[in-house]
VOPAGU-2260 file (C-alpha; in pm, 1 decimal, decimal comma):
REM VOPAGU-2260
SITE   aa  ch    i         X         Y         Z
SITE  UNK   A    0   -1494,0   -4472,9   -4918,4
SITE  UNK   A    1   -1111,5   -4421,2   -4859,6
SITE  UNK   A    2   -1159,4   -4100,4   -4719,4
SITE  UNK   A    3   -1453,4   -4222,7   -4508,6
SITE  UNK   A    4   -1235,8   -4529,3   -4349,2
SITE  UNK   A    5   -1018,5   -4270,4   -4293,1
SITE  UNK   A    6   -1208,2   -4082,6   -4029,4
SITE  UNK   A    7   -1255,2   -4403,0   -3831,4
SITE  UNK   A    8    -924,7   -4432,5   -3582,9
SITE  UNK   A    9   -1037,1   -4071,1   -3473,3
SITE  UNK   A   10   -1375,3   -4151,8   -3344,1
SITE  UNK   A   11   -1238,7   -4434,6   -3193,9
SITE  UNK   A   12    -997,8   -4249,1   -2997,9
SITE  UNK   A   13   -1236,8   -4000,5   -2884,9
SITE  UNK   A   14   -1467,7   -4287,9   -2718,0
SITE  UNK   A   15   -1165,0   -4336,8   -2481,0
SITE  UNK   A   16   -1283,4   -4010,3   -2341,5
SITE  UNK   A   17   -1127,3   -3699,5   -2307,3
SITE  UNK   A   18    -795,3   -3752,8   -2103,6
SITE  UNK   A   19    -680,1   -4050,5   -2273,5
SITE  UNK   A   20    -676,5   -4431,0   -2159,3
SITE  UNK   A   21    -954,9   -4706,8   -2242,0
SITE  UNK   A   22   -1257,0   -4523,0   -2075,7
SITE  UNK   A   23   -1115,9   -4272,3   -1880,2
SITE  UNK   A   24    -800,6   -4466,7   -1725,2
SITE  UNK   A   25    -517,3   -4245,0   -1630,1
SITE  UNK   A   26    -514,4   -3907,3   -1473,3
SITE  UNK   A   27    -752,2   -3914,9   -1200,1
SITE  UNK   A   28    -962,0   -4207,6   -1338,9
SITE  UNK   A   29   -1002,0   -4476,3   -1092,3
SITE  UNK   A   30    -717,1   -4682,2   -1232,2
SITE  UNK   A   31    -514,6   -4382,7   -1317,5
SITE  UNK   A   32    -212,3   -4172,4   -1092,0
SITE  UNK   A   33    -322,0   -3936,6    -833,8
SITE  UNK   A   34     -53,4   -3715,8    -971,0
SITE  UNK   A   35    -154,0   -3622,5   -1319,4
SITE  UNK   A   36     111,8   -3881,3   -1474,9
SITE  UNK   A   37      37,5   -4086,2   -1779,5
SITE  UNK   A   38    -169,4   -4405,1   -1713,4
SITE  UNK   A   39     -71,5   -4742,4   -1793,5
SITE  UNK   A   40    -220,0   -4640,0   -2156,6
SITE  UNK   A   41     -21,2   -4313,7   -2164,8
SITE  UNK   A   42    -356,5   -4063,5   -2164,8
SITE  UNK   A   43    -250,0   -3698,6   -2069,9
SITE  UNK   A   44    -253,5   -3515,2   -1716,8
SITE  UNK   A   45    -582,2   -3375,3   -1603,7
SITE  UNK   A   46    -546,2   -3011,0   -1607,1
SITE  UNK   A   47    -869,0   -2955,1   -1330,5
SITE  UNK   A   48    -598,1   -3165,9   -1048,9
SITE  UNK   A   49    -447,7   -2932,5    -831,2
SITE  UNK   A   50     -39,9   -2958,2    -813,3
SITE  UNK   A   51     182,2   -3042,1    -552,7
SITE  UNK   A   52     -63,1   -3322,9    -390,5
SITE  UNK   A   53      93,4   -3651,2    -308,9
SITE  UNK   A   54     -46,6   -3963,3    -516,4
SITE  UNK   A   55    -400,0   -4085,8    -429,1
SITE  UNK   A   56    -534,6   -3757,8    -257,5
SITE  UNK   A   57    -780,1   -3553,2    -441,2
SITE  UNK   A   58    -794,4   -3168,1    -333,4
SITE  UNK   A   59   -1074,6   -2951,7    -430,7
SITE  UNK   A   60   -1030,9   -2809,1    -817,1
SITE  UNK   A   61    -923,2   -2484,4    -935,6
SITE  UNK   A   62   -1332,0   -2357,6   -1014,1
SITE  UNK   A   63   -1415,2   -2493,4    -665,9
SITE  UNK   A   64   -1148,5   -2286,1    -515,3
SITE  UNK   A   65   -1273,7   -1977,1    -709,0
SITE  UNK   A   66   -1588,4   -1997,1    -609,1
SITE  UNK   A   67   -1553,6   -2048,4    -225,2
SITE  UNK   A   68   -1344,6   -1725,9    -213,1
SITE  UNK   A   69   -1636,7   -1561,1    -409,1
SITE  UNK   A   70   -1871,1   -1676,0    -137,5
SITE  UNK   A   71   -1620,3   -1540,9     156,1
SITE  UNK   A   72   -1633,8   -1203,2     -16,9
SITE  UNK   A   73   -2002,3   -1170,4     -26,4
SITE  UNK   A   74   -2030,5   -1263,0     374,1
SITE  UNK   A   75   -2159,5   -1621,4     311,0
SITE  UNK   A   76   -1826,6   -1721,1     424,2
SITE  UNK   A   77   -1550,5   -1632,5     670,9
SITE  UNK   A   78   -1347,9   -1266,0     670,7
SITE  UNK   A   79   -1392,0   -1166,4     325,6
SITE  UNK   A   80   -1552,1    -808,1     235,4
SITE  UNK   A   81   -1923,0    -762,8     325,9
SITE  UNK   A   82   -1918,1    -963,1     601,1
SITE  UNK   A   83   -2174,3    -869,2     849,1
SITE  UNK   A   84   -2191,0   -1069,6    1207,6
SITE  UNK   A   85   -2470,3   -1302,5    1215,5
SITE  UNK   A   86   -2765,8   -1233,5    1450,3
SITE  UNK   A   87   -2844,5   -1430,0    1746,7
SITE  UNK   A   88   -3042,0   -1679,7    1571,8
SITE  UNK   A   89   -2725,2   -1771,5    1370,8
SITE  UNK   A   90   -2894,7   -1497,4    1076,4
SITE  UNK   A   91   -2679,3   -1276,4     880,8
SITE  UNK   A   92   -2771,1    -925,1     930,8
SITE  UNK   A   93   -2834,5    -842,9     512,0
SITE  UNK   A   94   -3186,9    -775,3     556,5
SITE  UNK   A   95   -3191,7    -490,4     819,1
SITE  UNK   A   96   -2882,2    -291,4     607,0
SITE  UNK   A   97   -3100,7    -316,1     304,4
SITE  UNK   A   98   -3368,0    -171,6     542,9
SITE  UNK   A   99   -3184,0      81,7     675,9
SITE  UNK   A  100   -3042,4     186,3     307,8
SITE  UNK   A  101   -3384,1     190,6     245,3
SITE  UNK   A  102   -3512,8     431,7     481,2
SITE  UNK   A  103   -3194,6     663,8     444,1
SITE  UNK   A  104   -3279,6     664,9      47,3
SITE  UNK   A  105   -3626,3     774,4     103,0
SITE  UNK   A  106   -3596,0     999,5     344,0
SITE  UNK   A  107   -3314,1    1204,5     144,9
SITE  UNK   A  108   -3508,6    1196,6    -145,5
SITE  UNK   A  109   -3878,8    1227,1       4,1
SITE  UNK   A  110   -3812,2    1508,7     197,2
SITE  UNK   A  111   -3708,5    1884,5      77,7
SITE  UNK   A  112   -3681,7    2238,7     219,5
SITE  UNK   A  113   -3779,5    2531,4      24,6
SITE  UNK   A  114   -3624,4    2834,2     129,0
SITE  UNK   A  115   -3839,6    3165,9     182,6
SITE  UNK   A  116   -3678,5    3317,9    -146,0
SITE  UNK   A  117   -3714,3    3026,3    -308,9
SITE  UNK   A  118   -3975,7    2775,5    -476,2
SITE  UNK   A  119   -3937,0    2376,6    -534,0
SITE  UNK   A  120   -3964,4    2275,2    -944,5
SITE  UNK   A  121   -4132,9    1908,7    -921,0
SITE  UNK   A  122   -4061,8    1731,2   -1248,1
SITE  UNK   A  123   -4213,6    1330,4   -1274,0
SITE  UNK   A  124   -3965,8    1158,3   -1476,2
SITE  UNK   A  125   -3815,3    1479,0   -1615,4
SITE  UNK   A  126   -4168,2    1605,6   -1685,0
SITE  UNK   A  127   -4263,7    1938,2   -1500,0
SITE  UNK   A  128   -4527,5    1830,5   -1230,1
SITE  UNK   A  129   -4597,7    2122,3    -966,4
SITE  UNK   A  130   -4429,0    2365,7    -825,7
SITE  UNK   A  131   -4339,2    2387,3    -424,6
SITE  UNK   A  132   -4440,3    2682,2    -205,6
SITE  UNK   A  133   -4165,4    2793,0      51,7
SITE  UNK   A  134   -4136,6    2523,6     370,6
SITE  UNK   A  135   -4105,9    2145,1     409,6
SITE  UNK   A  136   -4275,7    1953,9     131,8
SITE  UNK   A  137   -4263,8    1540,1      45,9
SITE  UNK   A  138   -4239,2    1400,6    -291,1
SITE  UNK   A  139   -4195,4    1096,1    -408,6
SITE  UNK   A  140   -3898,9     934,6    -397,7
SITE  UNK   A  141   -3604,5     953,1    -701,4
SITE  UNK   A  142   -3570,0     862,8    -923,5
SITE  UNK   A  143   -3939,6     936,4    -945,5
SITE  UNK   A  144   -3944,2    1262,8    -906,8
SITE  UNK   A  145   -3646,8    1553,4    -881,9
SITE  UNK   A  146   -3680,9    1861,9    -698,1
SITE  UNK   A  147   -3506,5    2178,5    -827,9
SITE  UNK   A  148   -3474,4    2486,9    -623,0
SITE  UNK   A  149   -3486,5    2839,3    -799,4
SITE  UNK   A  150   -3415,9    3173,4    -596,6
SITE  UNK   A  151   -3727,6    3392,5    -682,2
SITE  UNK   A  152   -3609,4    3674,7    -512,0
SITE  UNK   A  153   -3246,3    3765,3    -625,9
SITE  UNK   A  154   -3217,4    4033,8    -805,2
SITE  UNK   A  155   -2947,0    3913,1   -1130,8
SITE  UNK   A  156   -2769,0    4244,9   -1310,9
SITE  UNK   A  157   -2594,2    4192,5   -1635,5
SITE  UNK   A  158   -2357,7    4460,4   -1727,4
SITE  UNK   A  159   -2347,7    4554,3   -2142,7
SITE  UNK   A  160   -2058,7    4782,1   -2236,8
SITE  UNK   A  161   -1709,9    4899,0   -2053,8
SITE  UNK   A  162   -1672,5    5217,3   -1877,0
SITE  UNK   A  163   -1306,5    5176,4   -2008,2
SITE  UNK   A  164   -1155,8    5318,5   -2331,6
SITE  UNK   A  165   -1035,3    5030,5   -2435,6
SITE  UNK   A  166   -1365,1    4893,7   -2537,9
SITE  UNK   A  167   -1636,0    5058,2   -2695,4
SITE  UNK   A  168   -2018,0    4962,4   -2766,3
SITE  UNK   A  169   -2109,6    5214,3   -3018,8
SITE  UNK   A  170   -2465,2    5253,9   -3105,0
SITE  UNK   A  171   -2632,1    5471,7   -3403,1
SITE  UNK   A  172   -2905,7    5803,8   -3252,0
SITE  UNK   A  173   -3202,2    5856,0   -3469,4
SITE  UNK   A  174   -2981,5    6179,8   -3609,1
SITE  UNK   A  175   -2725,6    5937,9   -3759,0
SITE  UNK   A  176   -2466,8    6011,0   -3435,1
SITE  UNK   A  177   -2250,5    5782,1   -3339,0
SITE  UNK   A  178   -2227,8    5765,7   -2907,2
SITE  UNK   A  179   -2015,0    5514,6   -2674,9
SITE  UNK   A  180   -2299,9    5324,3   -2416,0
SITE  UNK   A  181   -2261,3    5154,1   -2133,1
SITE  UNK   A  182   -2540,8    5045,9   -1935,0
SITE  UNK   A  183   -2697,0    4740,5   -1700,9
SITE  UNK   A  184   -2983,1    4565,0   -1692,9
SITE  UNK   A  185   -3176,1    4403,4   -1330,7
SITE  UNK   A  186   -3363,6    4096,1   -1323,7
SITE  UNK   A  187   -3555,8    3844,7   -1134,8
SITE  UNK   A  188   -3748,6    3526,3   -1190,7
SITE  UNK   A  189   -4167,1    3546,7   -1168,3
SITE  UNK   A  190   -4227,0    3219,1   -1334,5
SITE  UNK   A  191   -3948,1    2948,3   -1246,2
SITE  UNK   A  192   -4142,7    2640,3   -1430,0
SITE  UNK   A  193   -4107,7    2901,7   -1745,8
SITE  UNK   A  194   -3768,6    3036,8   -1661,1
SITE  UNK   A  195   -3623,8    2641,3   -1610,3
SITE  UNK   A  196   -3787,3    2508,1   -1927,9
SITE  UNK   A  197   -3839,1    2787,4   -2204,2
SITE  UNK   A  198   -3472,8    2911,0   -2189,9
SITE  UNK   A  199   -3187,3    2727,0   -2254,9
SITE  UNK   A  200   -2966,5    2983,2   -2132,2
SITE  UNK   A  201   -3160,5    3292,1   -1963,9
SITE  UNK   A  202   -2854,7    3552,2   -1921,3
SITE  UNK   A  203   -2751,9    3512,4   -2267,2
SITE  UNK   A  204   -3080,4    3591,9   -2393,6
SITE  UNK   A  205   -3166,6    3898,1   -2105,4
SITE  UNK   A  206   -2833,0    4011,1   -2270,9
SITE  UNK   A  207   -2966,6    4005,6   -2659,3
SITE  UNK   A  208   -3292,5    4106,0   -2574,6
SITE  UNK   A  209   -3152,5    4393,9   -2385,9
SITE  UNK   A  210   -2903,5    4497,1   -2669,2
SITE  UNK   A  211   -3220,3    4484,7   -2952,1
SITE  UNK   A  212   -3431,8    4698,0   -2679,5
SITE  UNK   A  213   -3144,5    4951,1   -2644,0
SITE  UNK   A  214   -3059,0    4969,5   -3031,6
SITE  UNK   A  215   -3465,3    5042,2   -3147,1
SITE  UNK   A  216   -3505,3    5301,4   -2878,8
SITE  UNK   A  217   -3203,7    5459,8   -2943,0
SITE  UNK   A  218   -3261,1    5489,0   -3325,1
SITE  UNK   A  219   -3553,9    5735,6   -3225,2
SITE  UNK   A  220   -3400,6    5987,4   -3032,0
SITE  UNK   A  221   -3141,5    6222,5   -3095,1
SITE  UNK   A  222   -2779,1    6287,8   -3029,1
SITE  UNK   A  223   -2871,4    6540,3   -2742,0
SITE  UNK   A  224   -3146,2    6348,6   -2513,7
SITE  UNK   A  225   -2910,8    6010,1   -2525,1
SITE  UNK   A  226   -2620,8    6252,1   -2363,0
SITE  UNK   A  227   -2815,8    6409,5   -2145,9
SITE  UNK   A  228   -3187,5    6474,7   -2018,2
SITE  UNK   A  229   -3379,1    6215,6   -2207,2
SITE  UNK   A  230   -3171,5    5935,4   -2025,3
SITE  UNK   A  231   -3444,8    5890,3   -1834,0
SITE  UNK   A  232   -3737,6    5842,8   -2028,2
SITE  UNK   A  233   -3496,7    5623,2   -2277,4
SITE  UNK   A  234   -3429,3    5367,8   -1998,4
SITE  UNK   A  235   -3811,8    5346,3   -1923,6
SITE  UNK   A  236   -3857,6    5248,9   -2304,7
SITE  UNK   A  237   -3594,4    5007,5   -2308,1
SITE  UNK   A  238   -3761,7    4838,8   -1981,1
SITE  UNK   A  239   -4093,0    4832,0   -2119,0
SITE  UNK   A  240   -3964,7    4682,1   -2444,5
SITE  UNK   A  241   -3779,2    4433,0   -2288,2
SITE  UNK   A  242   -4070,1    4305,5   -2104,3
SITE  UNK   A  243   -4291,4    4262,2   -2422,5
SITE  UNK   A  244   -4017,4    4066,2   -2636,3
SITE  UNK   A  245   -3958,7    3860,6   -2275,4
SITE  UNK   A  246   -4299,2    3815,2   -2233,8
SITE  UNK   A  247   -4364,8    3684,8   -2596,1
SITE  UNK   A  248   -4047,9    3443,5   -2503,9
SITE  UNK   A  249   -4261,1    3307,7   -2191,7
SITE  UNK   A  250   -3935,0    3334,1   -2030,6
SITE  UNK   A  251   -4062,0    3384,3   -1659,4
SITE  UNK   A  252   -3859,8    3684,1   -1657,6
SITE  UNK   A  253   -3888,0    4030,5   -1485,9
SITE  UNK   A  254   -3726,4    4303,7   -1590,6
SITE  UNK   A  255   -3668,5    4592,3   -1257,1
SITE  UNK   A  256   -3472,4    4816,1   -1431,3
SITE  UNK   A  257   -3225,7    4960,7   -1693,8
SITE  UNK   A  258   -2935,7    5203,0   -1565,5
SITE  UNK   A  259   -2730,0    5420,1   -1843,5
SITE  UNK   A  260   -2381,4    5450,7   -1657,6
SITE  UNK   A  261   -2200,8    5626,2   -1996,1
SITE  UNK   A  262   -2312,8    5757,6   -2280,1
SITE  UNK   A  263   -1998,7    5975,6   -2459,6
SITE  UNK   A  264   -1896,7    6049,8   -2823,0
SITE  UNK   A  265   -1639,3    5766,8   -2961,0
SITE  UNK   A  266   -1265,6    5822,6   -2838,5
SITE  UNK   A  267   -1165,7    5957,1   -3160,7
SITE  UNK   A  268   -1410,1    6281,1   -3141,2
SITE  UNK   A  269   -1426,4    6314,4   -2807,3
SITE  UNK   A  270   -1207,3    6594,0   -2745,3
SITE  UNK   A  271   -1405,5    6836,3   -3044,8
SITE  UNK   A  272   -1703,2    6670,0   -2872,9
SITE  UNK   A  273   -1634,9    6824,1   -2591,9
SITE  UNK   A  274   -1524,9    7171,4   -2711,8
SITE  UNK   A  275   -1871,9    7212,3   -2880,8
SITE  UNK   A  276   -2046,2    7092,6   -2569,9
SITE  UNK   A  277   -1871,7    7377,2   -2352,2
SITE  UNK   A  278   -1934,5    7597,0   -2635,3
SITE  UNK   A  279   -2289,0    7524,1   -2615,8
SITE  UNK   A  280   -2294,6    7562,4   -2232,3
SITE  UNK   A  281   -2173,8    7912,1   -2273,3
SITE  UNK   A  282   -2381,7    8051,5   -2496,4
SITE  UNK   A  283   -2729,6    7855,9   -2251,2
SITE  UNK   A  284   -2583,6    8044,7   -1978,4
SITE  UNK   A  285   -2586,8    8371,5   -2164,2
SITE  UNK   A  286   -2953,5    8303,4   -2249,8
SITE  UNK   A  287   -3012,9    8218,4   -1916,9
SITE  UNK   A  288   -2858,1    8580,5   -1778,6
SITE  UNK   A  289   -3078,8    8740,7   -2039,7
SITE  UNK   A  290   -3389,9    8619,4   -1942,3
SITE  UNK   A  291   -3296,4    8620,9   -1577,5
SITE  UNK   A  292   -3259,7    8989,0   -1643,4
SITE  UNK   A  293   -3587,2    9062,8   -1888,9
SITE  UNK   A  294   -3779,1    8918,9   -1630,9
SITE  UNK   A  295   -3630,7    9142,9   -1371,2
SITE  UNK   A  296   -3731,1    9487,3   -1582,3
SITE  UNK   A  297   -4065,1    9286,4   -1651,1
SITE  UNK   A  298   -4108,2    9241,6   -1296,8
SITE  UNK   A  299   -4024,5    9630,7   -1203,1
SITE  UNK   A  300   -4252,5    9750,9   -1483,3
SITE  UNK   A  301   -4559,8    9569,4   -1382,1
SITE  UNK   A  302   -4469,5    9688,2   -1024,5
SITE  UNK   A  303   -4477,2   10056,2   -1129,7
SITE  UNK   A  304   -4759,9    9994,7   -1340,9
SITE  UNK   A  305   -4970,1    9881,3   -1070,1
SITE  UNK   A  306   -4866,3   10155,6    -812,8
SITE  UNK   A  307   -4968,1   10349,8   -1071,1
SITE  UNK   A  308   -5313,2   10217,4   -1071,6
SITE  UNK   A  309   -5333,4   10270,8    -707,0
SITE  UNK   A  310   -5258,4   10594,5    -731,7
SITE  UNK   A  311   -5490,9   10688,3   -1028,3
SITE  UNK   A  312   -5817,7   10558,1    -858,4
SITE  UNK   A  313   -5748,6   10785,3    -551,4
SITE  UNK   A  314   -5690,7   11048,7    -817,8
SITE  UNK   A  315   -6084,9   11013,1    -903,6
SITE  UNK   A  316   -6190,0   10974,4    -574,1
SITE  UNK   A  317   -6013,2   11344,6    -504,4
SITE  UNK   A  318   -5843,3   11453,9    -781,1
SITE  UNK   A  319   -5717,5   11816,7    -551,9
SITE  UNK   A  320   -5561,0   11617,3    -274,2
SITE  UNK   A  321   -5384,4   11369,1    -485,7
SITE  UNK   A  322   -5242,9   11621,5    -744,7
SITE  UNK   A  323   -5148,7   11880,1    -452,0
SITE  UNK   A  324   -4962,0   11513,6    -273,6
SITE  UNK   A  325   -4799,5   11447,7    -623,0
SITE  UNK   A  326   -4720,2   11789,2    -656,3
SITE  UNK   A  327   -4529,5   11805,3    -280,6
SITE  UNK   A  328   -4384,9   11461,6    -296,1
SITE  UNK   A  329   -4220,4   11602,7    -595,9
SITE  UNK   A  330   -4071,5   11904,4    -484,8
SITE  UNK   A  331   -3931,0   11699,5    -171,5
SITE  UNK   A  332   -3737,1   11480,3    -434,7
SITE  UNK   A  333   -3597,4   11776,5    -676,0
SITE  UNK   A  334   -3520,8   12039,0    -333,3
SITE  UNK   A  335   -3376,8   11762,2    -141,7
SITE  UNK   A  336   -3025,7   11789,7    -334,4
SITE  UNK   A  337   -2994,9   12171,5    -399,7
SITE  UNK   A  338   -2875,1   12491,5    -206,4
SITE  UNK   A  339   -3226,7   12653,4    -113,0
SITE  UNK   A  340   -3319,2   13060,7     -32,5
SITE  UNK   A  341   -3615,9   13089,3     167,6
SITE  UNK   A  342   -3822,7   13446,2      73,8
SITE  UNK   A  343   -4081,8   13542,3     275,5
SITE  UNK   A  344   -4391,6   13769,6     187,2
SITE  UNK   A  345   -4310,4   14135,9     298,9
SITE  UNK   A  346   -3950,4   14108,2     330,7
SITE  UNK   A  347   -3633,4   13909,1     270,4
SITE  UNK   A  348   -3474,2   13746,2     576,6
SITE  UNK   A  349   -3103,2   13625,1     479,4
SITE  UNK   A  350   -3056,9   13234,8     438,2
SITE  UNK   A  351   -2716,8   13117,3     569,2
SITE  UNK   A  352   -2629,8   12864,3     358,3
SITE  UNK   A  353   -2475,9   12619,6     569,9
SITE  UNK   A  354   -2412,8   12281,7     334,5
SITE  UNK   A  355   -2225,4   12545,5      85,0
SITE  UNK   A  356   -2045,9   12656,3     334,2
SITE  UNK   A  357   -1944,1   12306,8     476,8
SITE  UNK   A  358   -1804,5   12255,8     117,0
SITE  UNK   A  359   -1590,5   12508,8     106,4
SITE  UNK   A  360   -1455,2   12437,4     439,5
SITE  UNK   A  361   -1377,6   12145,2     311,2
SITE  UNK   A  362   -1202,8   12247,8     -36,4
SITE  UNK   A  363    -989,5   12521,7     162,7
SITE  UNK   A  364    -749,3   12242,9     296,4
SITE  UNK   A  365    -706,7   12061,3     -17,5
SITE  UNK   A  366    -612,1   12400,2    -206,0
SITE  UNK   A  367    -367,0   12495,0      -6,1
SITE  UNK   A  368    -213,2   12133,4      -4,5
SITE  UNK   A  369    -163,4   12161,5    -336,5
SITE  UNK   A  370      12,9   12491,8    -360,7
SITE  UNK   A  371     221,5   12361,3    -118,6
SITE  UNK   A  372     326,8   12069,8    -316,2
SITE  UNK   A  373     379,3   12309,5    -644,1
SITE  UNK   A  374     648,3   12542,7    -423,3
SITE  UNK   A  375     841,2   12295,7    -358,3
């Protein structure tokens, strides 16, 4: 009960209201100051009254003031931010911005241009939708629909390995060799719904997929046709085994090529590399003289052998002529180079022999140059 009496003179004074006096006397009650002073029953000053206004005047409060500067900032009032100039009929002009924001938003966003390389990804809500063809196409608006743009036609290289000794991408030959590679690989996109939604990140993965290619093919071959002529048919492997794995991927990728721009021994061997390789150039080039050569004396033998022929079928047509011809042709070849005498049937005419004696003409001045030389 004590406690309960005790509560009393509160609730009492909070019937008085709550700025003091009996009922709300004081402050700005109707009996209080206009200046916030203590009333006649000493209740406190009213903290909504705004200072420095003479007794008896009420201004507008503090919340009152905050909000008519809220409305001047939104254009409802007088030179705040915002403020449009009203129409004629005394309208503010709100409406037709929000139009023309409107019709700005929808025709940036509508509207797109597809390049002739390129082709439009369409994705509703993030979802793929359709693809655009090359022109002027509408969609709808965002954020309903988002248009990407994807070059078709570029051709992308990535470049695996240095042509620098400073870094090496050694790779193992199917006869356990070790050989520095350096090579690049061309690209394009055929499927750009696949290539923007299967990948996460396409040029890493043309990179590893290229690398894995490069590595099996590699491991088949030998030492000799990665160095030298079976680059060719090695970069047509790795192309077509890039192009399944891709293909399993759906990655929307097309492979155009693989180039080999290096393929040497490590740094460390390079130099007895080398050596062996001119080594081995000598001795192909040697084989190459000899055959050059056999094929030569092949080529004069089956030449002979054939005039031969020729010569033994006119034998059986006339076997008299042709051994009398062989017989003269002969003689012409063995009488051509010697000192002849000429005898005649019945008596011997003399033969001067005028090549002998041309010779010894010519000996005569040589002899006696050389005595000459010895007397003195």
């Amino acid at each position: 009960m004590k406690r309960l009496f005790g509560w009393m003179p509160g609730i009492a004074s909070m019937a008085q209201g709550p700025w003091g006096g009996n009922g709300g006397k004081g402050g700005d009650g109707p009996e209080g100051s206009g200046d916030g002073q203590k009333g006649g029953d000493g209740g406190p000053r009213n903290p909504w009254t705004q200072p420095g206004r003479p007794g008896g005047q009420k201004g507008p409060s503090a919340i009152e003031e905050l909000l008519r500067r809220g409305r001047e900032s939104f254009g409802q009032g007088g030179g705040g931010f915002g403020n449009l100039p009203p129409r004629p009929g005394g309208k503010t002009l709100w409406p037709v911005a929000i139009g023309i924001v409107v019709v700005l938003w929808l025709l940036l966003t509508s509207f797109h241009r597809v390049g002739p390389q390129e082709r439009g990804v369409v994705t509703f809500f993030g979802k793929y939708s359709r693809t655009l063809s090359p022109g002027i196409s509408m969609t709808m608006p965002a954020p309903f629909e988002a248009v990407t743009t994807v070059d078709v036609e570029e051709i992308r290289t990535i470049d695996i390995g240095s042509l620098s000794a400073e870094s090496e991408n050694l790779v193992l030959t199917g006869d356990q060799n070790i050989i520095d590679l350096a090579y690049s690989v061309r690209w394009n996109i055929r499927n750009p719904e696949l290539y923007l939604f299967q990948l996460s990140d396409p040029d890493s993965t043309v990179k590893e997929v290229a690398e894995s290619a490069m590595r099996a093919v590699l491991a088949s071959v030998s030492l000799d046709d990665a160095l030298g002529a079976g680059r060719t048919t090695i970069e047509q492997q790795v192309e077509q085994r890039m192009q399944e794995i891709l293909d399993g991927y759906k990655s929307g990728i097309l492979i155009q090529g693989v180039a080999i721009k290096q393929a040497d021994p490590p740094t460390a061997v390079n130099d007895a590399f080398k050596a062996v390789s001119a080594a081995q150039q000598t001795a192909q080039t040697y084989l190459n003289e000899a055959r050059a050569a056999a094929q030569q004396v092949t080529a004069k033998a089956q030449g002979e052998a054939a005039a031969f022929d020729k010569v033994y079928e006119q034998y059986r047509l006339s076997p008299e002529v042709t051994r009398r011809r062989m017989y003269y042709e002969t003689m012409e070849g063995v009488l051509s180079s010697v000192d002849k005498t000429i005898v005649e049937n019945g008596n011997v005419t003399p033969y001067l022999p005028l090549p002998e004696l041309k010779r010894r003409a010519q000996a005569a001045p040589a002899t006696s140059g050389g005595n000459a030389t010895e007397g003195q």
